[in-house]
C-alpha positions as CSV (number, residue, x, y, z in Angstrom):
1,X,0.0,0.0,0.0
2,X,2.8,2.6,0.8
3,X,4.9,1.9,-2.4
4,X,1.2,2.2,-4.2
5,X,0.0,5.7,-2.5
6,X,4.2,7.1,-3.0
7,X,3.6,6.2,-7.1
8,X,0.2,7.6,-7.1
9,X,1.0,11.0,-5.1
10,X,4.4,11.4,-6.8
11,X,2.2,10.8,-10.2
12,X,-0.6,13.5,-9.0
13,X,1.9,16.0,-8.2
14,X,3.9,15.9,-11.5
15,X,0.5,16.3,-12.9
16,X,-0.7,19.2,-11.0
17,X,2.1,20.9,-12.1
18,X,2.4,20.9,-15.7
19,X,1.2,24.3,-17.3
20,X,-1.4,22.3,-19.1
21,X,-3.4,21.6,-15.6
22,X,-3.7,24.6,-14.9
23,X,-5.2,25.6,-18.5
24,X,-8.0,23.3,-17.8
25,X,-8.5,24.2,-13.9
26,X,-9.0,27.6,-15.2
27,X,-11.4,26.6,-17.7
28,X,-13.3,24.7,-15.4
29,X,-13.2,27.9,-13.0
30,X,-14.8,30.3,-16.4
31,X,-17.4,27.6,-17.1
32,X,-18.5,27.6,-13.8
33,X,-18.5,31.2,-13.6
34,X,-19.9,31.8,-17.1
35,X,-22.7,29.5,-16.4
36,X,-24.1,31.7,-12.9
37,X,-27.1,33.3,-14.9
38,X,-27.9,29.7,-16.2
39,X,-28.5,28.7,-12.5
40,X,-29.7,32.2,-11.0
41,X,-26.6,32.4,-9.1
42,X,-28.3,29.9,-6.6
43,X,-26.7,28.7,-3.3
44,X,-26.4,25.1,-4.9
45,X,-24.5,27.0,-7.6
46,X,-21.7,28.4,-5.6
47,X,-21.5,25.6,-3.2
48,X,-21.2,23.2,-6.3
49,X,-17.7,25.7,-6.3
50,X,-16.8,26.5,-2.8
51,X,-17.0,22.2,-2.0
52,X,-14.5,21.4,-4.9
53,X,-12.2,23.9,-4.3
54,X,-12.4,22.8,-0.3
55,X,-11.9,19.2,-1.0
56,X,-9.2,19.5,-3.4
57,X,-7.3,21.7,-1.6
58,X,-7.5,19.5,1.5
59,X,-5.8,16.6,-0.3
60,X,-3.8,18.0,-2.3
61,X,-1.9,19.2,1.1
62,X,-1.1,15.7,2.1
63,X,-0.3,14.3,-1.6
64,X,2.1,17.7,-2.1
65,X,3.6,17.1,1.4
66,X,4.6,13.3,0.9
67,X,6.1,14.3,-2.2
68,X,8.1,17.0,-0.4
69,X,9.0,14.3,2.6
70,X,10.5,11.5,-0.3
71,X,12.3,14.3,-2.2
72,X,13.9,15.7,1.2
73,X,14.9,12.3,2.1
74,X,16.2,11.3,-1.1
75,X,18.3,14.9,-1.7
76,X,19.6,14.4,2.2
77,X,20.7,11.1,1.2
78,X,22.5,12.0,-1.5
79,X,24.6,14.7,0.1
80,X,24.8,12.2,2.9
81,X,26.7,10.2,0.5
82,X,28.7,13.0,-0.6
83,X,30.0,14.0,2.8
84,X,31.0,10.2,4.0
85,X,32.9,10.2,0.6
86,X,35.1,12.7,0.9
87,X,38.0,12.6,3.8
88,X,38.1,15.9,5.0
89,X,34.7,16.3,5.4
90,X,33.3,16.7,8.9
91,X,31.0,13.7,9.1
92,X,28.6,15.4,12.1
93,X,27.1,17.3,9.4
94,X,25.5,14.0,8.2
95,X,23.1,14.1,11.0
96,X,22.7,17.8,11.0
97,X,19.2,17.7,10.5
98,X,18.5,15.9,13.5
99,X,20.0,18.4,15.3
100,X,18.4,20.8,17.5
101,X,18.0,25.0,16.6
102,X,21.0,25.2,19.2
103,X,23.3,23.0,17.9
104,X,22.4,23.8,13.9
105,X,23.1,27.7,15.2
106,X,26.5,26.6,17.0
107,X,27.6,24.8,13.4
108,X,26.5,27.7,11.1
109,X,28.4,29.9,13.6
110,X,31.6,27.3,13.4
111,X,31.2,27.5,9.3
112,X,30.8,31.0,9.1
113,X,34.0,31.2,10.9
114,X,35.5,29.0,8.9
115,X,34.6,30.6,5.7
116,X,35.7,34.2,6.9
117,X,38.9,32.2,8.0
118,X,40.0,31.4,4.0
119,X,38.9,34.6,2.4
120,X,34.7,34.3,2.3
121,X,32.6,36.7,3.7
122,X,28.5,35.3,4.0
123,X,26.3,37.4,4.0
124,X,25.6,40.0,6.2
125,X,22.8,38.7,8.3
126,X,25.0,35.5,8.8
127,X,28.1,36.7,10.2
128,X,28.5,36.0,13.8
129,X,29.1,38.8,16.7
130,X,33.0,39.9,16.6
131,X,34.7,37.8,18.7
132,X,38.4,38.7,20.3
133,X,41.5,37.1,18.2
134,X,41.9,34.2,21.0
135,X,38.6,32.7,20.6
136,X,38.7,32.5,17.0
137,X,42.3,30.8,17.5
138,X,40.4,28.6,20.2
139,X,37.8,27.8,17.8
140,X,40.1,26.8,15.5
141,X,41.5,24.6,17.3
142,X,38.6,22.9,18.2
143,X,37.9,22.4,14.4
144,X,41.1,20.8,14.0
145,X,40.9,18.0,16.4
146,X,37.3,17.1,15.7
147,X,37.9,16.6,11.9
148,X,41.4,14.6,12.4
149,X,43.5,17.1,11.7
150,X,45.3,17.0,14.8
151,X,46.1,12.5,13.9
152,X,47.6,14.3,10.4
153,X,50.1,16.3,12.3
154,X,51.0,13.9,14.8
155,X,51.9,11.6,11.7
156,X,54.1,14.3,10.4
157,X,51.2,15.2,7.8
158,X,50.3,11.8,6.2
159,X,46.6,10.9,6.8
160,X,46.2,8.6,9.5
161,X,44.7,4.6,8.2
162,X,40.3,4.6,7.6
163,X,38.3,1.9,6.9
164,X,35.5,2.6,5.0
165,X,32.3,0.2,4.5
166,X,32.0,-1.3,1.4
167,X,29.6,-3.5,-0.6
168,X,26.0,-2.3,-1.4
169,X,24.6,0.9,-0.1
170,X,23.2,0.6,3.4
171,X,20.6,2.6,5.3
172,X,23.0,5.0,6.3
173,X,23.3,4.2,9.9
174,X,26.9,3.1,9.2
175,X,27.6,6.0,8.4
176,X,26.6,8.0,10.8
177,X,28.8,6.2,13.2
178,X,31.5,8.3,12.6
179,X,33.5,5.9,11.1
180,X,34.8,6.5,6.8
């Protein structure tokens, strides 16, 4: 039933959005409108409108937001896979959306530091409050010895041995162990 109602919703979503949809939604709309003086502009008349419109809507939520919840998990996925595959990457950021508004602000803080740090400015609204030379150098630091960097200098530069799982593509929760 799920793999049926993801097919079908994914199938009425692509539909409601082609430019062709919406050519006949509005011609429905005129016909109905157009044909008021036909039915004296009853009650029955505009409730024939006001139901469809209702119901349609109502669905259309649910069928729109499982599409948007399969094509978040499929794109967080993806760059899931693109952060365990490359070395340097910090590998927290995998489970970064389970994260709470805290933590999310602590690593956007972190990045923003880190991108003023080779030359990037963000965007205004992003940049963090001014903080004294030490604690950037303290942050810094911190960076370094949760993404490795501090194994790489202890082995006079060389990256230090990972394993990495191999074989077919798993869930994911290997890879949010920590482990490459």
């Amino acid at each position: 039933m799920s793999s049926w109602f993801s097919r079908w919703s994914s199938r009425i979503a692509t539909i409601s959005g082609y430019w062709q949809t919406f050519v006949i939604m509005t011609g429905i709309c005129l016909v109905w409108a157009l044909s008021g003086p036909l039915f004296n502009y009853s009650d029955t008349w505009q409730l024939v409108i006001n139901t469809a419109t209702t119901v349609l809507t109502f669905l259309m939520v649910f069928l729109i937001q499982n599409t948007q919840n399969r094509d978040a998990l499929a794109v967080h996925l993806k760059l899931d896979e693109l952060i365990h595959s490359i070395e340097t990457a910090d590998n927290r950021i995998i489970v970064a959306e389970d994260e709470d508004d805290q933590n999310l602000n602590e690593l956007k803080e972190q990045y923003t530091v880190l991108a003023q740090d080779i030359g990037t400015e963000p965007p205004a609204d992003a940049q963090p409050a001014r903080r004294r030379k030490s604690d950037q150098t303290a942050t810094a630091a911190s960076r370094a010895t949760t993404n490795g960097n501090t194994a790489r200098k202890a082995t006079n530069g060389q990256k230090p041995a990972t394993t990495r799982t191999t074989g077919a593509k798993s869930s994911g929760s290997a890879r949010r162990s920590g482990s490459k």
